[in-house]
C-alpha positions as CSV (number, residue, x, y, z in Angstrom):
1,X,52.6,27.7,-38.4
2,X,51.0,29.2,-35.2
3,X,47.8,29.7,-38.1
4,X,47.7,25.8,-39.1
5,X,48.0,24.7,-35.5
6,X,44.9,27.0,-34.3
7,X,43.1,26.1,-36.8
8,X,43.4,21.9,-36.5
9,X,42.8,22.6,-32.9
10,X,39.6,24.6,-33.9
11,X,38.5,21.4,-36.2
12,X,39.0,19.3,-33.1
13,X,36.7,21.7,-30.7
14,X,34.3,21.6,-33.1
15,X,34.5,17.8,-33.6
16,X,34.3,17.4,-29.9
17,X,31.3,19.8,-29.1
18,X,29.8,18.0,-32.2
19,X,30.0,14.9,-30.5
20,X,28.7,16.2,-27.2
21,X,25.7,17.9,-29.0
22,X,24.6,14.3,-30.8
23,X,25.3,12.4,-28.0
24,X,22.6,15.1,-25.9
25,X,20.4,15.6,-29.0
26,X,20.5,12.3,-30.7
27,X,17.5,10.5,-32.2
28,X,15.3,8.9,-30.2
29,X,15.5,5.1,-30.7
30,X,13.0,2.9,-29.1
31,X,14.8,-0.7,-28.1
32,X,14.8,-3.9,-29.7
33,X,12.9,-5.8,-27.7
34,X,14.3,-10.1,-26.5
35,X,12.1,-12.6,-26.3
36,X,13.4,-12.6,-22.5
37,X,12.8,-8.9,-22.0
38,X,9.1,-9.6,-23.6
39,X,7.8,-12.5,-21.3
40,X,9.4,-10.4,-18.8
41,X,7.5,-7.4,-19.8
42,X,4.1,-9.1,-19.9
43,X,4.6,-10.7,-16.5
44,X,4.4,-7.0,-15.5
45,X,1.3,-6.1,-17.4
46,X,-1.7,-5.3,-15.4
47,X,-4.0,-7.3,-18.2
48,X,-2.7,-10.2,-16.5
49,X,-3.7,-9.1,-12.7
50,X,-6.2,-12.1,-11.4
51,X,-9.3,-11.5,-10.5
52,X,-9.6,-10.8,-6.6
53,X,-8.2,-13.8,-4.4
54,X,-11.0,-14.8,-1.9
55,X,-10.4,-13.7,1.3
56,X,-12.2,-16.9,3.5
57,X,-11.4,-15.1,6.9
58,X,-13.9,-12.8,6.0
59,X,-17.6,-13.8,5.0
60,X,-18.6,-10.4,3.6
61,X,-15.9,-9.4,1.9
62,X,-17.5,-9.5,-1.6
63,X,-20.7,-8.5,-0.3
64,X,-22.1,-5.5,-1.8
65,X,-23.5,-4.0,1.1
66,X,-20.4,-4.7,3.3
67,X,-18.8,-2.5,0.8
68,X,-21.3,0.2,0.7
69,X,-21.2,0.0,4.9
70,X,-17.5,-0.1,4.8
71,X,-17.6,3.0,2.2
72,X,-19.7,5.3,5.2
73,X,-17.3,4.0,7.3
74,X,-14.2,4.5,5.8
75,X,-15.1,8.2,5.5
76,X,-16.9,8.7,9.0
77,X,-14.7,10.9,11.7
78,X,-17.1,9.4,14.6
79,X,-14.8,6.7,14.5
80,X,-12.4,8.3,16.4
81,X,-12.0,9.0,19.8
82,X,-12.6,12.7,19.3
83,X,-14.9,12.9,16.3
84,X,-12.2,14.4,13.8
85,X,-10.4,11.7,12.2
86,X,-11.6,9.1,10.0
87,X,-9.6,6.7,8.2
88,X,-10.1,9.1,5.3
89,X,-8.1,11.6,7.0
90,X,-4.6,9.2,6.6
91,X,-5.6,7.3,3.5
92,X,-7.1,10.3,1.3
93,X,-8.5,9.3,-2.1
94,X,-6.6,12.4,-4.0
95,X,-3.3,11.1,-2.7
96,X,-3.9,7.9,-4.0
97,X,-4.8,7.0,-0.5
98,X,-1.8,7.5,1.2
99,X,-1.0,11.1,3.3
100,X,1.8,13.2,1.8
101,X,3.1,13.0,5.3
102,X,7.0,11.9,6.6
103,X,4.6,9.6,9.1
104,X,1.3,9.5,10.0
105,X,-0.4,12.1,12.3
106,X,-3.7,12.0,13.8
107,X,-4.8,12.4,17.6
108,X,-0.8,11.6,17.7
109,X,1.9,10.8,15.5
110,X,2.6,7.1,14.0
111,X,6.0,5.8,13.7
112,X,5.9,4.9,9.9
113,X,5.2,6.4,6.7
114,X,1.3,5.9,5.4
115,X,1.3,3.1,3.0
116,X,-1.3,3.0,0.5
117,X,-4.0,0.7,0.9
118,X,-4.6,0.1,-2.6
119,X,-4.4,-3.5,-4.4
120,X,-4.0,-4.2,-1.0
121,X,-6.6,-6.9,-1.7
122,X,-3.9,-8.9,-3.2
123,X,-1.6,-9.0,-0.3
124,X,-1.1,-11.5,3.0
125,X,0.5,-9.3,4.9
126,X,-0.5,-5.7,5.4
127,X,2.0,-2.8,7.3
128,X,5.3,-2.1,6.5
129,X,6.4,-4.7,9.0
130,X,3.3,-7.3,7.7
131,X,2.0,-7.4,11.9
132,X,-1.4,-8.1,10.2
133,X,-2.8,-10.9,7.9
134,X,-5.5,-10.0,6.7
135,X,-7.0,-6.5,5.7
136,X,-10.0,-6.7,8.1
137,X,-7.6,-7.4,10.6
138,X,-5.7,-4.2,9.7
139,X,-8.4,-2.3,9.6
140,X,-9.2,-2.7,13.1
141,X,-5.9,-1.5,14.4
142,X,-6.2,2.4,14.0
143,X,-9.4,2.4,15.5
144,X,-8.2,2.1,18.8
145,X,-4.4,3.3,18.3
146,X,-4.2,6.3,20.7
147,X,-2.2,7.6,18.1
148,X,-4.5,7.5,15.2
149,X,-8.0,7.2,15.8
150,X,-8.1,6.4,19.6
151,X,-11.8,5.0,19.8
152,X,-12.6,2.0,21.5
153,X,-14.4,-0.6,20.8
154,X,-17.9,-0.4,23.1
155,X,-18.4,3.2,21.6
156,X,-17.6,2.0,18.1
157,X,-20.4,-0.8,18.9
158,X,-22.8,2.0,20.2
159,X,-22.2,4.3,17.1
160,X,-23.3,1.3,15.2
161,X,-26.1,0.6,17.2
162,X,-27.2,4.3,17.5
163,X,-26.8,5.0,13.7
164,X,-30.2,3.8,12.2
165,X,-28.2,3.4,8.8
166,X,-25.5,1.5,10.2
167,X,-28.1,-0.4,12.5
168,X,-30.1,-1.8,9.4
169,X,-27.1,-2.9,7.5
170,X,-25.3,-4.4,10.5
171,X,-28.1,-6.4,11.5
172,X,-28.8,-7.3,7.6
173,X,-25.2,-8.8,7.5
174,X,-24.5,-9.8,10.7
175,X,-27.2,-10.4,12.6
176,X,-28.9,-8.7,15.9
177,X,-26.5,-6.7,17.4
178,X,-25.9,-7.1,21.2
179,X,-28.3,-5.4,23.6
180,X,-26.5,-2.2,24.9
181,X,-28.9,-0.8,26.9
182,X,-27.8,-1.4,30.7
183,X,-24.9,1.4,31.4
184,X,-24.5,-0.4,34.2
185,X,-23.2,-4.1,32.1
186,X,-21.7,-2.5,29.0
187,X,-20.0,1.2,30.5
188,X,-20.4,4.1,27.6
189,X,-17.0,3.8,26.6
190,X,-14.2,0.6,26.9
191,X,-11.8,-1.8,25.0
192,X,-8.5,-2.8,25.8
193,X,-6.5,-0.5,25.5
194,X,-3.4,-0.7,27.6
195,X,-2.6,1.4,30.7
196,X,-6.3,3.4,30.8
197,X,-9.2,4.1,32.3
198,X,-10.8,2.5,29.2
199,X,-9.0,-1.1,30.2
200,X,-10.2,-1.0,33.7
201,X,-13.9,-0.8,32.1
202,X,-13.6,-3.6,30.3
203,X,-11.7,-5.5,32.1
204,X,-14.4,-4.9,34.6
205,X,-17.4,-6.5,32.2
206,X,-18.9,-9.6,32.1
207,X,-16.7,-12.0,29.5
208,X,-19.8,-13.0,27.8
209,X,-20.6,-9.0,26.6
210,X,-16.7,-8.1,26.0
211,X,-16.7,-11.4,23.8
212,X,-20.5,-10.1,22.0
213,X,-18.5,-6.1,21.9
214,X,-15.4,-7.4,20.0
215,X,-17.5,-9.4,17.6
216,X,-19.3,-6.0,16.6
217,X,-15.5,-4.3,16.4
218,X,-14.2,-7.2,14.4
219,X,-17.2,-7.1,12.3
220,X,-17.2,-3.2,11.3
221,X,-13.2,-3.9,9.9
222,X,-14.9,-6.8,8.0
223,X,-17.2,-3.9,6.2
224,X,-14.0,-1.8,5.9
225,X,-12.6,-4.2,4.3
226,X,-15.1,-5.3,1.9
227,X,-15.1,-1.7,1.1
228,X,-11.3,-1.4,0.7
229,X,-11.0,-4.4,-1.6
230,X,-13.2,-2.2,-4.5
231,X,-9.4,-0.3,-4.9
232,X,-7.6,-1.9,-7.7
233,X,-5.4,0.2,-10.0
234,X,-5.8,0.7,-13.5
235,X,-3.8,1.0,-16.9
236,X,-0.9,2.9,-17.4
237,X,0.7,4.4,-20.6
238,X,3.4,1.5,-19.7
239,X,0.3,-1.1,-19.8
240,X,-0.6,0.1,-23.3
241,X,2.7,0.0,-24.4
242,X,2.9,-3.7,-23.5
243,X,-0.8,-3.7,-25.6
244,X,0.8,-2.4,-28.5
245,X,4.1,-4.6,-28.2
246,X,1.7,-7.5,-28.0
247,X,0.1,-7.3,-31.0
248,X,3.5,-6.0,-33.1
249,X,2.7,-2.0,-33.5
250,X,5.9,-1.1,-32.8
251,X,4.8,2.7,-34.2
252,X,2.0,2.9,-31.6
253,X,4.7,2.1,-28.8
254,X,6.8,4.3,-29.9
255,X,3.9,6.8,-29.1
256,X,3.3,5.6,-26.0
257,X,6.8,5.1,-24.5
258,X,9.2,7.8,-25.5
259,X,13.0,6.1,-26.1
260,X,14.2,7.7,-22.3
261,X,11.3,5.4,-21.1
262,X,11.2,2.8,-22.6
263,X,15.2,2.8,-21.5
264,X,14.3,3.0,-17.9
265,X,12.2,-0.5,-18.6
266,X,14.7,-1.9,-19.5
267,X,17.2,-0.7,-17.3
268,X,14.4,-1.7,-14.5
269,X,14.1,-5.6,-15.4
270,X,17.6,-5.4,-16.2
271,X,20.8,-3.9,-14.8
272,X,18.8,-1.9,-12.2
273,X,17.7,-5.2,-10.7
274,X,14.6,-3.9,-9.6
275,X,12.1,-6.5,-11.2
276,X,13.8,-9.4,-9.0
277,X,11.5,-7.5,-6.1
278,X,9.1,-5.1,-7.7
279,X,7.5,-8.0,-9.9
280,X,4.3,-9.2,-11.6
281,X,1.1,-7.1,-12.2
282,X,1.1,-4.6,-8.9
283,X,4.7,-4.4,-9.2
284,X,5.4,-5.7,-5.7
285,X,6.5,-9.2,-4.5
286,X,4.6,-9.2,-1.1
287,X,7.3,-10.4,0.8
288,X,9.9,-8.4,2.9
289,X,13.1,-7.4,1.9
290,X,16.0,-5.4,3.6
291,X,17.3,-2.7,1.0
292,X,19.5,-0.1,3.7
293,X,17.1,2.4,3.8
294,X,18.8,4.5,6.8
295,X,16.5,5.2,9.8
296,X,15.1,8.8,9.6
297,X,17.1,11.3,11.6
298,X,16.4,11.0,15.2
299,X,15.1,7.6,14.6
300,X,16.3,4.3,15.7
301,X,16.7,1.6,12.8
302,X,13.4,-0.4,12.4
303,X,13.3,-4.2,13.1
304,X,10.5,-4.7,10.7
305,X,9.6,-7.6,9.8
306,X,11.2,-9.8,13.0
307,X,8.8,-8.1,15.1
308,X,6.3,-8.3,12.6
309,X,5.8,-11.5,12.3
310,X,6.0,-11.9,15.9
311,X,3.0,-9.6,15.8
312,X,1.5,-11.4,13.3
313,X,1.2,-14.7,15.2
314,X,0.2,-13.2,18.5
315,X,-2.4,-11.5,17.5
316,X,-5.8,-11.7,18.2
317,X,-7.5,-11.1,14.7
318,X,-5.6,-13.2,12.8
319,X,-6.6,-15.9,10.3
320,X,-5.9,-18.9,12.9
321,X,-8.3,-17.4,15.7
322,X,-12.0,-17.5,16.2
323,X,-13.0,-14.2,14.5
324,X,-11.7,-15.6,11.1
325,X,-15.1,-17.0,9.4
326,X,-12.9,-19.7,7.2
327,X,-13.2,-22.8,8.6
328,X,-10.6,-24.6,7.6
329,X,-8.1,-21.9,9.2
330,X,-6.1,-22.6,6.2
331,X,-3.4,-20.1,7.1
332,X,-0.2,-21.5,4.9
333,X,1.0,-17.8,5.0
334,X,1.2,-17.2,9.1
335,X,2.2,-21.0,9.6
336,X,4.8,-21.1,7.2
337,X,6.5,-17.2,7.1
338,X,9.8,-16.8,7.2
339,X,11.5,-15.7,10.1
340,X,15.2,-15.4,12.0
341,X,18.3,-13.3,11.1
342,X,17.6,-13.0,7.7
343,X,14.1,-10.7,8.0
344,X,15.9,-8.3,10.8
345,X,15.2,-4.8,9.3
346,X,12.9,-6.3,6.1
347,X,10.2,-4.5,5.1
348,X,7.1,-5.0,2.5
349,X,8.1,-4.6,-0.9
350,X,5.7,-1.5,-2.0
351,X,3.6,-1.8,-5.3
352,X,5.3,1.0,-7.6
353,X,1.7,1.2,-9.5
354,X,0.8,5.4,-8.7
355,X,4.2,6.4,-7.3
356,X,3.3,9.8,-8.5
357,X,2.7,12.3,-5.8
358,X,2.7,10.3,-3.3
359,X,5.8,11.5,-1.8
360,X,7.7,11.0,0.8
361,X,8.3,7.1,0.7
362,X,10.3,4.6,2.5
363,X,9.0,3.2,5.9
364,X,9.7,6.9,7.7
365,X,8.7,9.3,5.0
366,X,13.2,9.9,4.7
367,X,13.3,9.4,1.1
368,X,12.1,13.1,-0.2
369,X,12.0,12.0,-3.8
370,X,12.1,9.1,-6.5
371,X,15.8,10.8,-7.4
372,X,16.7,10.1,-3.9
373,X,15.6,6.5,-3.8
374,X,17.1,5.9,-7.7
375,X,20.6,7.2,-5.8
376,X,20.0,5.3,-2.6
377,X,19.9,2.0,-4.8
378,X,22.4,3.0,-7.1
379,X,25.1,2.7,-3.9
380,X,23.6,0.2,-1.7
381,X,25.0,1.3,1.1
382,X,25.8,-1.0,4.4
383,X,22.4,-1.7,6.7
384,X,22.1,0.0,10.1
385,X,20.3,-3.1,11.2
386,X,20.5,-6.5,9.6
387,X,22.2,-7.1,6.5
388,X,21.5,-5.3,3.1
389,X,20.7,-7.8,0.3
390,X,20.8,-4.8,-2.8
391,X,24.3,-4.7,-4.4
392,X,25.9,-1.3,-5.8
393,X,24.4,-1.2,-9.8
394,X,27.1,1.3,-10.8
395,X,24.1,3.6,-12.9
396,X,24.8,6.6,-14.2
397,X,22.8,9.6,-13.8
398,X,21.3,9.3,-17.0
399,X,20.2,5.7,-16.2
400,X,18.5,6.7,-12.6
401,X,16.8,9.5,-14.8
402,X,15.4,7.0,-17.2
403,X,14.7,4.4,-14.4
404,X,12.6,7.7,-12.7
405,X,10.9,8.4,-16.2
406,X,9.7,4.6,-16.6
407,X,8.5,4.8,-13.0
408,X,6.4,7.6,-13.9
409,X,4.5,5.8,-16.5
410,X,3.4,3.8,-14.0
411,X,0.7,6.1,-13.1
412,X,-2.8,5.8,-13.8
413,X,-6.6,6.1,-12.4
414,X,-7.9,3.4,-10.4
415,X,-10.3,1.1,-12.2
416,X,-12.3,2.0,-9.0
417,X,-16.2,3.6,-10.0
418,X,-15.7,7.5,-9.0
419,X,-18.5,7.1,-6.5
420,X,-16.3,5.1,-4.5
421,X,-13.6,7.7,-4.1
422,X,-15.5,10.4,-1.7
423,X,-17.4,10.4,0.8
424,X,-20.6,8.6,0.3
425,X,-23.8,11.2,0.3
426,X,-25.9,11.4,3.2
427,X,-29.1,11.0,0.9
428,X,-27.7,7.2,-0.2
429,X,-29.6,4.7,1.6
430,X,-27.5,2.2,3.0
431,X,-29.3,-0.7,1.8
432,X,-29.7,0.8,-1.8
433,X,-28.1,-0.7,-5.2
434,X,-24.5,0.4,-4.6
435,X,-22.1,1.2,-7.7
436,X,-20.2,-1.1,-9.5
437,X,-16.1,-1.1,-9.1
């Protein structure tokens, strides 16, 4: 008797760890796709990214030499205050521009994770919190940060002036550049930059030559810009598999897209929810969102996007003010953003394109990992600020490890020529033929 019963309770340990094995072990099985889940697929594909939208605020911004100007710039540490950081040094080309930092550190440390600047083209709002409308406009902001690069703007307009490089292509796109050459009107070094020595200089200059300074400031983020707009992502393994969905070679996506993956797309524009933000080509809605990321520790919880747009409207660069060249000041996006309660603690929805080492993310660098962030979405936990507007998704592990495996097929070169991607040689004339994105 004691015989029979071990042995039908061997049978059913062998049954059991049977099961277990095929349910670790079983086939791979690529899904069958809806005709909802495909429109929804190829919303997301990059074929379908537009070409760039015109940026009117900026006159050069598809001008080849403002890019080729903006490319020296980009890359040139004389920017800064001290000579040692350029906007290179945050924004690095191997990190997929961003810094591998928790927050950004230069002549002194930034309050917020380094977001990458690319696709950025495609954006009306720049920052985490969107403060700035435009990516000239953005651009100008580090330059005089204390905390980043901390120039200012009358030695930014002699660097110019002083560089026979930058000279010839200023003047080539903008015109004559203002006539620095009496210390005692224009001071070596001033802009406004609250609570210094360098205020009381410009505050002590003639209004007509701080007016003729900031154009030259405003006009060398314009090159920056023109420069920046060049980085546009390219095509995934998850853009070929929508290629080979397309056109019904369901054996070539099943090359592309192993089952785990192709899972984790699903799961993403499905139960996981995360397509209702993270949508069309780059991924990323543009618009600001409060998802309960907690503050990092020691931090205070970040009003975002109330101040931002605050920010936005009072400041002097943007799209409504005199240093915008579109003359309509068609600015729907500033005029009509939202605001109140409901954008206290919102952020700007991230592109996911290129997640890959780019680590840590979230606004303050507190999310270590993409497993983190897969958990911290999962729960949906209440907002220290503000009001969460993710709902617990009740995933398994297995499902946040297929979401995590999608998200890594994301990655991909940029479309972006290689010569744009380092620092310009010194041999390259300015006014050459520059390369092609």
């Amino acid at each position: 008797m004691a015989r029979a019963v071990f042995a039908i309770a061997a049978i059913g340990l062998a049954v059991t760890l049977a099961g277990a094995a095929w349910f670790f072990l079983r086939p791979a099985v690529q899904p069958v796709w809806t005709d909802h889940e495909l429109d929804m697929m190829e919303s997301l594909w990059i074929a379908n990214l537009p070409p760039l939208p015109p940026d009117p605020s900026n006159a050069v911004a598809d001008d080849p030499l403002a890019a080729r100007f903006g490319h020296r710039l980009f890359f040139d540490p004389r920017l800064s205050g001290n000579g040692e950081f350029a906007c290179s040094s945050c924004h690095q080309p191997e990190r997929r521009f961003t810094d591998g930092r928790l927050t950004g550190a230069a002549l002194g440390d930034s309050e917020r994770n380094t977001p990458s600047i690319v696709g950025t083209a495609y954006s009306p709002w720049l920052y985490w919190d969107g403060r700035k409308d435009s990516q000239w406009s953005q651009a100008l902001s580090p330059l005089e940060d204390p905390n980043e690069q901390g120039g200012n703007r009358v030695a930014l307009a002699r660097l110019v002036d002083g560089d026979p490089e930058y000279r010839r292509a200023y003047t080539e796109l903008f015109g004559i550049l203002p006539d620095l050459s009496d210390a005692d009107r224009v001071p070596a070094a001033a802009g406004p930059i609250p609570g210094t020595f360098l205020e009381t200089a410009w505050n002590a200059m003639d209004p007509a030559d701080r007016e003729a300074i900031t154009r030259v400031f405003v006009n060398i983020g314009k090159a920056i810009a023109a420069y920046e707009r060049l980085l546009v992502p390219g095509p995934s393994r998850f853009d070929r598999y929508i290629e080979a969905i397309s056109r019904g070679d369901a054996l070539q996506a099943g090359a592309i897209l192993n089952a785990d993956e192709a899972t984790g797309l699903r799961l993403f524009m499905g139960k996981a929810r995360c397509i209702e933000c993270h949508n069309g080509p780059l991924l990323t809605n543009n618009e600001f969102h409060n998802t309960g990321i907690m503050s990092a520790a020691g931090k205070i919880p970040d009003r975002g996007r109330i101040d931002g747009i605050r920010q936005a409207r009072d400041d002097p660069f943007n799209c409504l003010t005199d240093f915008s060249d579109d003359p309509l000041k068609d600015c729907a996006e500033l005029r009509f953003a939202r605001t109140g309660a409901e954008v206290v603690g919102a952020l700007r929805t991230p592109s996911l394109r290129n997640l890959q080492g780019t680590a840590p993310y979230s606004h303050q660098g507190q999310t270590p990992s993409l497993e983190r962030m897969m958990l911290h979405y999962d729960r949906a936990p209440l907002s220290m600020i503000g009001h969460n507007e993710a709902k617990p998704l009740g995933l398994s592990r297995r499902e946040r490890a297929q979401l995590e495996a999608f998200l890594a097929t994301l990655d991909a070169p940029l479309v972006t020529a290689p010569q744009w991607l380092s620092p310009p040689a010194e041999s390259v004339a300015l006014t050459g033929n520059p390369p092609t994105r």
